[in-house]
N, C-alpha and C positions, 0 to 999 in steps of 0.2 A: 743859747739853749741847745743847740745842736751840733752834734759830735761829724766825726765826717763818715761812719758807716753808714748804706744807705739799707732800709728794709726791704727795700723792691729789688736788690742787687740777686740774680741768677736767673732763672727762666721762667720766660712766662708761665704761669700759670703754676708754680711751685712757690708760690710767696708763703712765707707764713710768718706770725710774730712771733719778736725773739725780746728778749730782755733788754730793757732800756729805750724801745720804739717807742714812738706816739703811734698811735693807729685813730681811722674814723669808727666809731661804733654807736651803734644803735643802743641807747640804753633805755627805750621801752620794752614793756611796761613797767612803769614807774610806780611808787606810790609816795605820800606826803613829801618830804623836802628833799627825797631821791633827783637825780640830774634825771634830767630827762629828754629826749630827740638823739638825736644825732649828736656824739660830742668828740674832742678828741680823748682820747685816754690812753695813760702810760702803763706800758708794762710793767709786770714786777717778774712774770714768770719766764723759764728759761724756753727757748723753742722746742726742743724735744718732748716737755711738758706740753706743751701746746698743741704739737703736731703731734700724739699720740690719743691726748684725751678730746682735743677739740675744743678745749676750752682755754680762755683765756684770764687769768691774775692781773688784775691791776689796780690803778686809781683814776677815777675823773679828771676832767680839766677844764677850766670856765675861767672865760674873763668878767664874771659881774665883778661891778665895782665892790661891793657891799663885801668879798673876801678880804680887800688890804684889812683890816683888824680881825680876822679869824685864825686864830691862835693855830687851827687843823690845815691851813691852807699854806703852802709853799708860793711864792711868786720866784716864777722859773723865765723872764726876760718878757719880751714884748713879742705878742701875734702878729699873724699874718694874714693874709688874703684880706677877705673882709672887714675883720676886727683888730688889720692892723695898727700898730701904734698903742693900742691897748694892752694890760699886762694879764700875762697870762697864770695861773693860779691852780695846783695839782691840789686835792682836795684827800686828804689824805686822811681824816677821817670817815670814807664811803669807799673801802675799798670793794670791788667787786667781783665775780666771776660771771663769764657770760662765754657760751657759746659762737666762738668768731666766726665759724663757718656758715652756721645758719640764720648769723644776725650781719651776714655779707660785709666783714668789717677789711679796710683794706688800707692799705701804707699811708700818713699824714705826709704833704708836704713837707711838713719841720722835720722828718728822719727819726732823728734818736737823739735823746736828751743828755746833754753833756754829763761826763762823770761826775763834775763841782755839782752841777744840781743833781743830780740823781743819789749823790750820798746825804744829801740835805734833807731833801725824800724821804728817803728809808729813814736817818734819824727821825726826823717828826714822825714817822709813821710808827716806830719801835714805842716812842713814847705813850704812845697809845695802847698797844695790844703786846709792848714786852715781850720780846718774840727773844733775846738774848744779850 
């Protein structure tokens, strides 16, 4: 699942997300079958975007089981830390935007998602909202 750039690479205090990270984000407040707490989430947007407007593009990530047959859910390798061993799952129908700054979101252990899953990604996500 992970490439070898890392998102925390340069100086302190100058991190920002860039395309292709996982990052931790806060994705309350939530409503009905939105993710919700703390999750990881991949980017979709490029960092100049990000570090201009302050917001961040992407898609959720969750290992509930109940994704293997959801046709909107990508499985991009197996997690780590806690829910290692489990498979992890970009949800690609919930994409969202959220303000990274004020919702204190900051580098994933896992770095950045390999290009093989990340073009996997975007197709299922295309399929959906047809973007080209």
């Amino acid at each position: 699942m992970v490439a070898a750039r890392n998102p925390a690479d340069g100086k302190a205090g100058s991190w920002s997300p860039d395309r292709q990270d996982i990052i931790w984000i806060d994705c309350n407040p939530q409503a009905g079958r939105e993710v919700r707490d703390v999750h990881p989430f991949l980017v979709l947007s490029p960092r100049p975007f990000n570090e201009k407007t302050s917001l961040v593009i992407g898609l959720p990530m969750t290992t509930a089981d109940y994704n293997s047959d959801n046709p909107f859910a990508v499985a991009v390798g197996k997690a780590a830390g806690r829910k290692t061993g489990q498979t992890s799952y970009v949800l690609c129908h919930q994409p969202k935007s959220f303000d990274w700054r004020l919702r204190k979101a900051r580098a994933h252990p896992l770095g950045v998602m390999s290009d093989v899953f990340f073009v996997q990604v975007c197709e299922r996500l295309n399929q959906i909202i047809q973007v080209g």
